[in-house]
C-alpha atoms as an extended CHARMM CRD file, in Angstrom:
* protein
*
       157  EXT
         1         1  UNK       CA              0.0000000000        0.0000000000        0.0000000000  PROA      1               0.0000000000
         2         2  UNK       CA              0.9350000000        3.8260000000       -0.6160000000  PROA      2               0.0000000000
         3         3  UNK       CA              0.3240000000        6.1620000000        0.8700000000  PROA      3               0.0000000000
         4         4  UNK       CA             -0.6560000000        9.6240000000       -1.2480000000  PROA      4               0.0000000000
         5         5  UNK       CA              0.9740000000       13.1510000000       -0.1170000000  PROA      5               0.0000000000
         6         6  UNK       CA             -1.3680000000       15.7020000000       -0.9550000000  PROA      6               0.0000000000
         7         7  UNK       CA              0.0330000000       18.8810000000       -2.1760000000  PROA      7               0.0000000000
         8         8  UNK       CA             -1.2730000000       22.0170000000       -0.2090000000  PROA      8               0.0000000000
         9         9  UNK       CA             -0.0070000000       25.7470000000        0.4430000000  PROA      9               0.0000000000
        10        10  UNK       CA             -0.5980000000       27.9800000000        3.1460000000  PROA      10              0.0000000000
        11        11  UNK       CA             -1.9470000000       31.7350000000        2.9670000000  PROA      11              0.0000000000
        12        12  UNK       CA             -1.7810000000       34.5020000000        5.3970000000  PROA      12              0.0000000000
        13        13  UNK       CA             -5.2250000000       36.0800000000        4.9290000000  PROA      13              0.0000000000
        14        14  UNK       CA             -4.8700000000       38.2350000000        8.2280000000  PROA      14              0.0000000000
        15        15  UNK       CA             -4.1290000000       38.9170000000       11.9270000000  PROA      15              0.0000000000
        16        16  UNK       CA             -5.6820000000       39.3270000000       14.7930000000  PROA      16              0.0000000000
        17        17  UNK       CA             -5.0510000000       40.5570000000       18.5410000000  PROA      17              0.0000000000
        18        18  UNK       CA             -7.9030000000       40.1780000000       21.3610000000  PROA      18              0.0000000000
        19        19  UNK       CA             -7.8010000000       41.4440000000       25.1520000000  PROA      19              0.0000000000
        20        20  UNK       CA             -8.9680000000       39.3970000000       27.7920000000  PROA      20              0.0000000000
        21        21  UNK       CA            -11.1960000000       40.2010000000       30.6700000000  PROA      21              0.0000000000
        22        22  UNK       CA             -9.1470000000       39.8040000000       33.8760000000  PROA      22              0.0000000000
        23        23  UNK       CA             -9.4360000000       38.1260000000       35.9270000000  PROA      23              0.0000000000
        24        24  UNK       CA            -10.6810000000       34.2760000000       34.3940000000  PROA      24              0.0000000000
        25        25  UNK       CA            -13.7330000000       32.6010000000       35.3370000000  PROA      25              0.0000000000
        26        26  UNK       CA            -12.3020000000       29.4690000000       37.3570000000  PROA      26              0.0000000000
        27        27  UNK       CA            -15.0110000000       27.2440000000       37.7640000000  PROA      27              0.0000000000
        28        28  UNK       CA            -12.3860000000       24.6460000000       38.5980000000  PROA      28              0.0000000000
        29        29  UNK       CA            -11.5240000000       20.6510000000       38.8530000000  PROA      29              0.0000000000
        30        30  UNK       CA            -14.2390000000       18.7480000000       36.8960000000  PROA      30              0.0000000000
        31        31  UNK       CA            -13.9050000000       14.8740000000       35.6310000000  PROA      31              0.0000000000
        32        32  UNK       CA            -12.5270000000       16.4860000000       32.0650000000  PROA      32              0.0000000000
        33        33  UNK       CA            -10.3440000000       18.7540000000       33.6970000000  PROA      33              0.0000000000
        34        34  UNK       CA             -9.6500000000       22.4540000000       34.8160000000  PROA      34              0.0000000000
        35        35  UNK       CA            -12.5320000000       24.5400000000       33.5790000000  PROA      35              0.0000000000
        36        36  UNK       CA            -11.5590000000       28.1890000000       32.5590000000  PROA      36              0.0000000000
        37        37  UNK       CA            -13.4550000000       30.9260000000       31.0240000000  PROA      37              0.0000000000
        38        38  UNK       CA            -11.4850000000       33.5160000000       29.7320000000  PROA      38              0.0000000000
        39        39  UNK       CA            -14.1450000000       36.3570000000       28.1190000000  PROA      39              0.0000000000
        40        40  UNK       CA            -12.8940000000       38.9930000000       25.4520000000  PROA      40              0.0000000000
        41        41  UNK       CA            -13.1490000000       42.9130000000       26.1250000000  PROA      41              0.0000000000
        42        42  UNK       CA            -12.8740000000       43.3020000000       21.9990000000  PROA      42              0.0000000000
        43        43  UNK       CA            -10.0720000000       42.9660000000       19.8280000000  PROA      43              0.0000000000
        44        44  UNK       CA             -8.5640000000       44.2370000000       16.2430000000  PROA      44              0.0000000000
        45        45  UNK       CA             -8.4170000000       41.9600000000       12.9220000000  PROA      45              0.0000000000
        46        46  UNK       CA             -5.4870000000       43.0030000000        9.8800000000  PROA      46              0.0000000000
        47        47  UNK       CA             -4.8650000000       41.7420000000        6.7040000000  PROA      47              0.0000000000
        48        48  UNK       CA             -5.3950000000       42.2830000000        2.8690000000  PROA      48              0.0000000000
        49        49  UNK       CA             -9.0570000000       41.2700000000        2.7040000000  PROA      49              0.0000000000
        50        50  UNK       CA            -10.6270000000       41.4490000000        6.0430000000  PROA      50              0.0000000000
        51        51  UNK       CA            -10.3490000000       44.3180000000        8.4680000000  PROA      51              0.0000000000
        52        52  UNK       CA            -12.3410000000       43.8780000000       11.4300000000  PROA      52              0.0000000000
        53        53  UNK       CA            -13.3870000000       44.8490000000       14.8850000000  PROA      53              0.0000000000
        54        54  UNK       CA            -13.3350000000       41.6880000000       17.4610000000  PROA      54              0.0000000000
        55        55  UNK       CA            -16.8610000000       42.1340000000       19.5740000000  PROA      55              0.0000000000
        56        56  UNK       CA            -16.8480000000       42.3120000000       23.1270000000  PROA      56              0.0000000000
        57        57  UNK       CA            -19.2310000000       39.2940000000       22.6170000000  PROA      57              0.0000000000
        58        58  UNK       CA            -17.2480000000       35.8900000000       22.9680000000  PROA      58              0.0000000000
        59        59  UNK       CA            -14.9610000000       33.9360000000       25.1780000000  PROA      59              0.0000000000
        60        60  UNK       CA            -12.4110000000       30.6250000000       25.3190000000  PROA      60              0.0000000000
        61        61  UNK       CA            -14.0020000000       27.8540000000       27.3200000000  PROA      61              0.0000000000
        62        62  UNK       CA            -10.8780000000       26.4960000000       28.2870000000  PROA      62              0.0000000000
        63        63  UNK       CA            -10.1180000000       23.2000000000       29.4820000000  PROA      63              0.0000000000
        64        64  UNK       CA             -6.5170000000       21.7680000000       31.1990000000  PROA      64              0.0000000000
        65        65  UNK       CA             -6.1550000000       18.1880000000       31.2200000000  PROA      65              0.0000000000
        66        66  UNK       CA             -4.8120000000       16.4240000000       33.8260000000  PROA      66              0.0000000000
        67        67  UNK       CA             -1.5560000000       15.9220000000       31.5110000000  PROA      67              0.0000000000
        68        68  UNK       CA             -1.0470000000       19.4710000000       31.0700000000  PROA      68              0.0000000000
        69        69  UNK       CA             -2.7710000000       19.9170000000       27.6760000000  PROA      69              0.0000000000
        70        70  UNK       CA             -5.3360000000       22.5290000000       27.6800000000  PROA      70              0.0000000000
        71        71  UNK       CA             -8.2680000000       22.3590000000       24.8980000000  PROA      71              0.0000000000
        72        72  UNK       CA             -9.4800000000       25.5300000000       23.7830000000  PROA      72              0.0000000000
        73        73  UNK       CA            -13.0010000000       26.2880000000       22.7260000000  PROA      73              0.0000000000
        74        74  UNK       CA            -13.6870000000       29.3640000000       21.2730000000  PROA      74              0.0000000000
        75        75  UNK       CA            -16.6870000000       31.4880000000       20.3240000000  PROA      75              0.0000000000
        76        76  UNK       CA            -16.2980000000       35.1980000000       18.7410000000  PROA      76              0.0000000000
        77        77  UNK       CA            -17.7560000000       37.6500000000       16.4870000000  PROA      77              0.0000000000
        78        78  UNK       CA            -16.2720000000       39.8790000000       14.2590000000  PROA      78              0.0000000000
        79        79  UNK       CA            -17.3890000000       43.3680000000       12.9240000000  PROA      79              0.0000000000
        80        80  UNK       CA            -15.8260000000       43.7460000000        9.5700000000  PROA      80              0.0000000000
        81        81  UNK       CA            -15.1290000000       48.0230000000        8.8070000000  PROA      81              0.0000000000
        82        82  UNK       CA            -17.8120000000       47.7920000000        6.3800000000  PROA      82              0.0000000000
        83        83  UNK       CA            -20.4220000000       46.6050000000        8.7330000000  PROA      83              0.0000000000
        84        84  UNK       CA            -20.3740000000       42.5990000000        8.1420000000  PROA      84              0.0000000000
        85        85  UNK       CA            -20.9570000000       40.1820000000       11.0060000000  PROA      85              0.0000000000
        86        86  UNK       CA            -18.5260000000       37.6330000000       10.9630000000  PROA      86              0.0000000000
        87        87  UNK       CA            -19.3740000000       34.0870000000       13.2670000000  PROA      87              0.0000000000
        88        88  UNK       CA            -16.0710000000       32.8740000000       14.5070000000  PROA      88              0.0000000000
        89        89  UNK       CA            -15.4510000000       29.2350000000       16.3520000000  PROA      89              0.0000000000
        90        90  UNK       CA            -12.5510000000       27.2470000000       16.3550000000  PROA      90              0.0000000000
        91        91  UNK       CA            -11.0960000000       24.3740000000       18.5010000000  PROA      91              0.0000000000
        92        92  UNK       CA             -7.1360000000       24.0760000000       19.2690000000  PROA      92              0.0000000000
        93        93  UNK       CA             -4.4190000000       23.2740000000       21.9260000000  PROA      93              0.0000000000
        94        94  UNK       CA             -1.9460000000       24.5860000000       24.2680000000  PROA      94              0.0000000000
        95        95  UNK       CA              0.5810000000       22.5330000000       26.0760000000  PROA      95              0.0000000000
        96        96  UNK       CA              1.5910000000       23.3900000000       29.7520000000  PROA      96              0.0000000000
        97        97  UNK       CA              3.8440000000       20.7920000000       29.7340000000  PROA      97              0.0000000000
        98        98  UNK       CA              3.5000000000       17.5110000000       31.9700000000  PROA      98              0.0000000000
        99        99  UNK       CA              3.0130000000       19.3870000000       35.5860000000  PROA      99              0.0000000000
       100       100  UNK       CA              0.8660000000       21.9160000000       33.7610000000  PROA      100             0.0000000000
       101       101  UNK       CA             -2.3570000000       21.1670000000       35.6260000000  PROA      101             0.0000000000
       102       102  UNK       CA             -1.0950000000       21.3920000000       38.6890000000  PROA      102             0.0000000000
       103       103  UNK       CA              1.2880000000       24.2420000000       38.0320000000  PROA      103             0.0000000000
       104       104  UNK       CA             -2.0550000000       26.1280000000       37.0790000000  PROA      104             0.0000000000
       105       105  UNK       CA             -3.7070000000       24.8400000000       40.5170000000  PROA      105             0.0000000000
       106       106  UNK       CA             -0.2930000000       26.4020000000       42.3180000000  PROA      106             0.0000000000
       107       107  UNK       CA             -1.0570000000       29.5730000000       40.4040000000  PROA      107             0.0000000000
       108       108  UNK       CA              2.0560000000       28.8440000000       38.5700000000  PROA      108             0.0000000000
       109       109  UNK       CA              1.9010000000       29.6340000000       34.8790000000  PROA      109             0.0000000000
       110       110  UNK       CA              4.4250000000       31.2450000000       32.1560000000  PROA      110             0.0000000000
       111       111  UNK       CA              3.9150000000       34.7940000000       30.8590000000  PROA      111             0.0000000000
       112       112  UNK       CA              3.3540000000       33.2100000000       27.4200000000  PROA      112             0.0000000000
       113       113  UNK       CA              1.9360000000       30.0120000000       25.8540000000  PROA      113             0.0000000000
       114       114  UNK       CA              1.7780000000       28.8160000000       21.8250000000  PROA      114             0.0000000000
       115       115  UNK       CA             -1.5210000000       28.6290000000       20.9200000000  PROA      115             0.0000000000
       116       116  UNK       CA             -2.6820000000       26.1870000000       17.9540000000  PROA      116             0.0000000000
       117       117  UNK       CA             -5.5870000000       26.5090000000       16.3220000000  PROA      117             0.0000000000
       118       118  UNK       CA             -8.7230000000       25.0760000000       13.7470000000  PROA      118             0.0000000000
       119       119  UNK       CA            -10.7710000000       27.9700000000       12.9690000000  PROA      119             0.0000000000
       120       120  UNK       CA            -13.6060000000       27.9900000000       10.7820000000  PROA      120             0.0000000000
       121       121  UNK       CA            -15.4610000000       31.5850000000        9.8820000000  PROA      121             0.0000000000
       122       122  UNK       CA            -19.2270000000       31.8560000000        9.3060000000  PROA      122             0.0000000000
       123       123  UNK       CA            -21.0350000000       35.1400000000        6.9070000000  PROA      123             0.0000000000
       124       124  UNK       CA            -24.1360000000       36.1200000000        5.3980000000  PROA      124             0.0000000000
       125       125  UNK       CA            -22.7400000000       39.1060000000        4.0200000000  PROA      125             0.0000000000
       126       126  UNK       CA            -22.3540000000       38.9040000000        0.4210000000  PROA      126             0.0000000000
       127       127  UNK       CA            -18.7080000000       40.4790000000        0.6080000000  PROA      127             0.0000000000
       128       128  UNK       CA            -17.6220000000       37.6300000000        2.3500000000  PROA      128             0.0000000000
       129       129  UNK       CA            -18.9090000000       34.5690000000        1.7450000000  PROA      129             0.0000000000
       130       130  UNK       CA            -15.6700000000       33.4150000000        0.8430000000  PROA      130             0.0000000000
       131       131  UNK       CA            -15.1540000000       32.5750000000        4.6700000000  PROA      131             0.0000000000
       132       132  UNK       CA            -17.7660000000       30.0590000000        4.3280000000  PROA      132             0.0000000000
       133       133  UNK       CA            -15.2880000000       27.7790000000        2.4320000000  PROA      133             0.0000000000
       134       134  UNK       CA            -12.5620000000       27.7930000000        3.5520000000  PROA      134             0.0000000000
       135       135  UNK       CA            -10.6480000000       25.9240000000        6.3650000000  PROA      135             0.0000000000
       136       136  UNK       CA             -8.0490000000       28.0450000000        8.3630000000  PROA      136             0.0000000000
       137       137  UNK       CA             -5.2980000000       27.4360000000       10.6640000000  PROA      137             0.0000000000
       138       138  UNK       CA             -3.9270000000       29.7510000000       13.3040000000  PROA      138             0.0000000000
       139       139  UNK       CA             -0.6670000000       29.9600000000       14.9200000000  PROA      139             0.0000000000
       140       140  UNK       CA             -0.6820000000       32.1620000000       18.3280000000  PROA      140             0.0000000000
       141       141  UNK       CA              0.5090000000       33.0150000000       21.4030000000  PROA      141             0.0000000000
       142       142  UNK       CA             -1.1910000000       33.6740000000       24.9990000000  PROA      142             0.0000000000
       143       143  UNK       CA              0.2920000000       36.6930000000       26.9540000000  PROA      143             0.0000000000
       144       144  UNK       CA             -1.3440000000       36.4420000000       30.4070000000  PROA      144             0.0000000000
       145       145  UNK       CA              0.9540000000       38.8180000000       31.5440000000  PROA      145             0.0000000000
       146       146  UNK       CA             -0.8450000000       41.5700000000       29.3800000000  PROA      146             0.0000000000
       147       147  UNK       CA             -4.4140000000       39.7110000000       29.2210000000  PROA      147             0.0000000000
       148       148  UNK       CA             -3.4850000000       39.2200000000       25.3390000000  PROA      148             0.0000000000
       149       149  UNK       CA             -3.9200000000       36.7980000000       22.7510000000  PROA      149             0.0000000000
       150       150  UNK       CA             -2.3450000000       37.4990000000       19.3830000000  PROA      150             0.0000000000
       151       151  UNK       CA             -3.3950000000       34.7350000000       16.3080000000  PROA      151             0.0000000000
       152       152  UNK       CA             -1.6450000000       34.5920000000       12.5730000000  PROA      152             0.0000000000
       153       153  UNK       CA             -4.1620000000       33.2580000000       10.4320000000  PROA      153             0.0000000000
       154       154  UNK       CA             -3.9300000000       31.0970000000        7.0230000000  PROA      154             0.0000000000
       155       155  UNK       CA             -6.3120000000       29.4810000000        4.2940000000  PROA      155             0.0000000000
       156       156  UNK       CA             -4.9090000000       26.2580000000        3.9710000000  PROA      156             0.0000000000
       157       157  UNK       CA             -4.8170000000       26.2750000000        0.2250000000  PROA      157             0.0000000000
């Protein structure tokens, strides 16, 4: 048997930078996990064909794993500058390393984590329905220190 590589590029289609309401929602230990909700104050998107407000409307429903892998869910709208409403969800992970969970229970976390991300964009304004079909990736970082995330975005081609 073979096994087929599939050719595929990646494009930058923009960046974006969100503020975090401080301090989290800890609801804490459940079976899955740590439960964190981090909510968003708002946020500014950049790039060549979207330029965007982030709403003060969404949040990361964070969970840390007892192996020091935290699952991100996130919900978030976008307000493009010409007045489009833009439905944003992704899934993705952050490592913490091994003693990660309970370096978060000891209050005991670095300035800034690598963020990896799945996110998928949802329109009905004409302008943009491109967003509909595509699937992205996102490369970011976490700066708790600042109550900052910061994600590079690209079409996977």
């Amino acid at each position: 048997m073979t096994t087929d590589i599939f050719d595929y590029s990646l494009e930058h289609i923009f960046s974006y930078r969100v503020t975090l309401k401080t301090p989290p929602e800890i609801v804490g230990p459940v079976p899955e996990g740590i439960r964190v909700n981090f909510y968003m104050l708002g946020g500014e998107v950049k790039g060549t064909k979207l330029n965007a407000k982030v709403l003060p409307v969404g949040g990361d429903w964070l969970t840390i794993r007892p192996d020091g892998v935290g699952i991100l869910d996130v919900r978030s709208t976008f307000e493009s500058n010409d007045g489009a409403l833009i439905y944003t969800t992704f899934s993705g992970v952050l490592d913490l390393g091994e003693d990660g969970y309970q370096k978060f229970l000891n209050q005991e976390l670095p300035e800034l984590i690598p963020l990896r991300i799945a996110p998928r964009y949802h329109t009905a304004h004409p302008k943009y329905q491109w967003l509909n079909r595509i699937q992205c990736l996102g490369i970011g970082q976490s700066d708790l220190k600042n109550s900052q995330v910061h994600y590079n975005i690209y079409v996977i081609r």
